[in-house]
C-alpha positions, 0 to 999 in steps of 0.5 A: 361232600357226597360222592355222586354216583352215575349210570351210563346208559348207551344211545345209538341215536338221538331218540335212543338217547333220549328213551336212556334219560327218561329211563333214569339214565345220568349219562349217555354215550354216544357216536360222532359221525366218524371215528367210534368204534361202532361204525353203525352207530354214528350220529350227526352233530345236530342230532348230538346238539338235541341231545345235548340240550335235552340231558343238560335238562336234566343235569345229565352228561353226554359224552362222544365216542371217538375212540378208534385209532387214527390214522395221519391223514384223519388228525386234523379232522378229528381236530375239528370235529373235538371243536365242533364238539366242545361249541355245542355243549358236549361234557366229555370225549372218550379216546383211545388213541393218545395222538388226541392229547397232542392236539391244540384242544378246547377245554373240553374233558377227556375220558380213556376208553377201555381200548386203551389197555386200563388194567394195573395201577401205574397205567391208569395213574399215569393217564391221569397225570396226563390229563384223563378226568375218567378211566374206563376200566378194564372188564377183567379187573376183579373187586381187589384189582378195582381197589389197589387202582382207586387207592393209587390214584384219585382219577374217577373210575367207570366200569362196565357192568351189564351187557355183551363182553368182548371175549378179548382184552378191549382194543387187543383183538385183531381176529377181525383184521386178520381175516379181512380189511375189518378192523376192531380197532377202527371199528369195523369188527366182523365178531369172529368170536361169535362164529362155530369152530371145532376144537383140536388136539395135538394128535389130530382129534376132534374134542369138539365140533361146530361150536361157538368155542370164543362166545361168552355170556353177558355181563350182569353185575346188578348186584355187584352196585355196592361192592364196586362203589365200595371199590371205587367206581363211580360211574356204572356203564351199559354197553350197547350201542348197537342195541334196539331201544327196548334193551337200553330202557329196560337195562336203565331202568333196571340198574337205576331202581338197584343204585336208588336203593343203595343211594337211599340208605347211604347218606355219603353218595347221591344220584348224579343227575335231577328228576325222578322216573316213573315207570309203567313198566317192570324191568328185568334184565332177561327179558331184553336181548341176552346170551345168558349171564356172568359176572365175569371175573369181578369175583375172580375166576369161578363159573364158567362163562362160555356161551358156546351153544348160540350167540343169539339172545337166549333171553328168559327162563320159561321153563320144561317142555311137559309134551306134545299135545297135537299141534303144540306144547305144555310147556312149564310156567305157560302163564308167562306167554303171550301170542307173538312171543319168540321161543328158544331152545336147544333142539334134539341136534344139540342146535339153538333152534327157536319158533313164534307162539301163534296163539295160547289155548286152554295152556296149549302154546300153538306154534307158528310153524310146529317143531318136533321137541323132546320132553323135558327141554328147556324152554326160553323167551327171547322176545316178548311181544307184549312187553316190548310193545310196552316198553317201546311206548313213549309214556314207559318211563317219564322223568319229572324234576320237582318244582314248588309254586308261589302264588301271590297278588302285586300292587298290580296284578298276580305273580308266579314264581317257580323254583325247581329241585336244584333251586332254579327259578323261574318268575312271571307276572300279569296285571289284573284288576283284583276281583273278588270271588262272586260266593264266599267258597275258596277259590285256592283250590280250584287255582291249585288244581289248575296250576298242578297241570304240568302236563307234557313238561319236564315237571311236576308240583311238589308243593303250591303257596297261595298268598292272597289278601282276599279271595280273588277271583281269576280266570282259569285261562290266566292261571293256565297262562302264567303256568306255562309261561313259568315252567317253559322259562324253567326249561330255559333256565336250568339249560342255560345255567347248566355248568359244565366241567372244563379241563384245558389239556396240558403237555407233560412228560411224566414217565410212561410206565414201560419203555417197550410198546408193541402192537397192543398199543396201537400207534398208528400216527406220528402224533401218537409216537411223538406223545409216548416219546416225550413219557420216555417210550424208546421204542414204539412197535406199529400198530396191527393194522400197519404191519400185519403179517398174514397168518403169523400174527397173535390175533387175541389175549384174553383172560377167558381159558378154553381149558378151563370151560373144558374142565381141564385147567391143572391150576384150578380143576387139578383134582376133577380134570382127568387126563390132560390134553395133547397141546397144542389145541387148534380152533379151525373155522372153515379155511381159518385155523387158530393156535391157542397158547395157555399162559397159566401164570398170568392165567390168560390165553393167547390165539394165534394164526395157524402159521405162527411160530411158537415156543410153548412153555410148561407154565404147569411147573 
């Protein structure tokens, strides 16, 4: 049986979500009304039910995003909303917080979200055991880390492969509460990560200023599709809920023109959903919102991945500022621009700057508003005025799922009888007195041209079978009308007999792999304490944003390394790093200052509020 294969593409709202199928997406994601870690991203249980309707269409899959963390008072009406969920169709939730699998649920499935600490093999085992059809995993996993979790268990495995990346391990960044009353975790982060800091050192030196030191750039793993198949993920995710519509149809369309073509020379997967898109469009990923790209750490730690000059889009390479010709620029590779187009750029100041393209003439890209650019900077496009507009165009991307006509006479009349690409069938008939044609010319083809026009229908012909005992004649608004009779029932049809997976959740109290939790695991409800107590947890530490200690708390892990950007990494720049430097390094940002710890074994770096009391170790033994 051939392993099915799926792109997962985000939707902000229904008409995003929508843009993400016709885009060759097999799943989305999307928020409920409350408790998605995007608190601008909710969406109605009507507007989920649309959608809901339209990917089943299309054999797609909508999945809910629910994965704050809960408090007690919400329980009961997270209760009734998974309900809510489970009646109008929805495919599967994604949670992080465990108190979900207490509660008295439909058999609707569950998928553990990347917030939920998915980063070694006897975690993920262990969720699936309890239940869990899908882990999300970890960004920070490498292709090795990917392989020995497939092999030790069997659960369906999905990964993020394009888009922003949070800088800390998913559901352990507490920067955001730690500086306000905006929680990460109950999806309110204020992206304190994306804000300049100055860099410290142990004597009191400046080693950096006004940088955006906690930046990193944006995942791409496009060419990573076969790697990570091979490694044992089955479902590729976009992030961005939050992103505008051109992003998410051109990352989709993009990641589903790279998986086609594995799928078409590897017999042993297949496309998780129906139809295929046509596009009026060429996507590329760089030329939607991006901060430059990195594939992280799925090769291990190479290339540094830090994107400290700006946390706004760079977008496109264009190319060099050639000079200054009155009041505008020859710039490299000027072909590429168009009048509207947003520009990027580093300016003399070593600040991201950036300006409007009001008009092109003879090569000369005139500015809106005339900067002042030194020869030889790079230049970017991070908005592309005729390609969005493009894009944004309902017709950009059109799904159609095949279909093959039979046309043929009854006793009484004439039938058609439709049947779709996963053998659906849809059938009508008329009555009609049979008529023959008045001249002896074929009247098939004139029946086929008008039975081919699908028009604004999910479908298109692949094949027509005319069987006639004679050449009939019939009004084209007869054949018109059984066509659209045939295809609106299809429509119907394949909603209706859509299966949907179902899983009952089932009580266990198989071993938690550790005994200990601190607050990295984020209980913050008795449902949730009391799910960890019956898998053999002793002792359960509050959740951050139950017990925080102003100014003394460790706010972030990450495997992301300041050393390392800064070349100064004894593990893996020993012989380049020059001098070492004085410890420890501070991040300060207005009244805000950070410690940063280095944990060099495990190769990660801790940040902790300046009053924090620390025991640094020499990790460099």
């Amino acid at each position: 049986m051939k392993k099915k294969i799926e792109i997962l593409a985000p939707a902000k709202n229904l008409i995003q979500g929508m843009g993400a199928i016709n885009a060759g997406a097999d799943a989305v994601y999307i928020g409920a009304p409350q408790f998605g870690a995007r608190t601008n991203a909710t969406n109605s249980v009507e507007d989920i039910e649309e959608l809901v309707r339209y990917a089943h269409l299309f054999k797609a899959r909508v999945f809910v995003v629910v994965n704050t963390i809960l408090y007690d008072y919400e329980l009961a009406e997270v209760k009734q909303l998974i309900h809510q969920l489970y009646q109008i169709g929805v495919d599967a939730l994604i949670i992080q917080d465990m108190a979900i699998l207490e509660m008295d649920l439909p058999p609707i499935v569950i998928h553990a979200s990347t917030q939920a600490n998915n980063r070694d093999p006897l975690h993920v085992k262990f969720l699936k055991d309890a239940g869990m059809k899908r882990v999300v995993l970890a960004r920070e996993l490498n292709l090795d880390q990917i392989k020995e979790i497939s092999q030790t268990t069997d659960v369906e495995l999905e990964f993020f492969v394009s888009g922003a990346l949070c800088v800390s391990f998913s559901g352990n960044c507490y920067m955001s509460i730690a500086g306000g009353e905006r929680s990460a975790n109950r999806g309110s982060c204020a992206q304190n990560c994306r804000l300049p800091y100055n860099l410290i050192d142990g004597s009191g030196k400046t080693l950096i200023a006004n940088s955006h030191l906690l930046s990193i750039k944006d995942l791409d793993l496009s060419d990573q599709l076969p790697n990570l198949i091979e490694a044992g993920i089955t479902s590729f995710k976009i992030e961005g809920r939050l992103k505008d519509m051109v992003y998410v149809k051109n990352n989709t369309s993009y990641l589903r023109k790279k998986l086609d073509a594995f799928l078409e020379n590897n017999k042993n997967y297949e496309k998780a959903s129906s139809g295929k898109t046509h596009y009026n469009f060429d996507a590329e990923m760089d030329r939607s919102f991006n901060r430059g790209y990195t594939d992280y750490f799925v090769n291990k730690r190479k290339a540094k991945i830090g994107s400290w000059e700006s946390p706004k889009s760079q977008g496109q390479v264009i190319g060099k500022l050639r000079e200054i010709k009155a009041n505008g620029y020859i710039i490299e590779n000027s072909d590429k621009l168009n009048n509207g187009d947003g520009l990027y750029f580093i300016n003399e100041h070593g600040e991201p700057d950036g300006m409007q393209i009001n008009v092109i003439n003879n090569n000369v890209v005139v500015p809106n508003s005339f900067k002042p650019i030194q020869p030889g900077t790079m230049i970017y496009r991070n908005s592309d005025a005729s390609f969005n507009k493009l894009v944004e165009r309902e017709d950009s991307a059109i799904r159609k799922i095949s279909v093959k006509l039979q046309f043929a006479e009854t006793a009484d009349g004439f039938q058609l009888l439709a049947i779709d690409e996963d053998g659906h069938k849809s059938v009508s008939s008329f009555q009609a007195p049979k008529e023959l044609a008045k001249n002896t010319e074929s009247t098939l083809p004139n029946i086929k041209k008008n039975l081919c026009k699908t028009g604004n229908t999910p479908f298109v012909v692949e094949d027509i079978d005319i069987e006639f005992s004679e050449n009939w004649f019939l009004p084209i608004s007869k054949i018109n009308e059984i066509r659209r009779v045939v295809l609106e029932q299809l429509i119907d049809i394949r909603v209706k007999e859509y299966h949907r997976e179902e899983y009952q959740i089932t009580k266990t109290d198989h071993p938690y792999p550790v005994q200990q939790l601190d607050f990295t695991y984020n209980v913050s409800n008795q449902l949730a304490r009391a799910f960890y107590k019956r898998h053999g947890v002793t002792e359960i530490e509050k959740a951050f944003e139950l017990q925080w200690d102003p100014g003394k708390s460790r706010v972030m892990t990450t495997k992301y390394c300041v050393k390392y950007e800064l070349g100064k990494c004894w593990r893996f720049q020993k012989d380049t790093m020059g001098e070492k430097v004085v410890e420890p390094l501070t991040l300060k940002q207005g009244e805000n200052e950070y410690k940063l710890k280095f944990n060099c074994k495990p190769c990660e770096m801790e940040i902790w509020e300046k009053d924090a009391e620390i025991t640094f170790e020499n990790d460099e033994d």
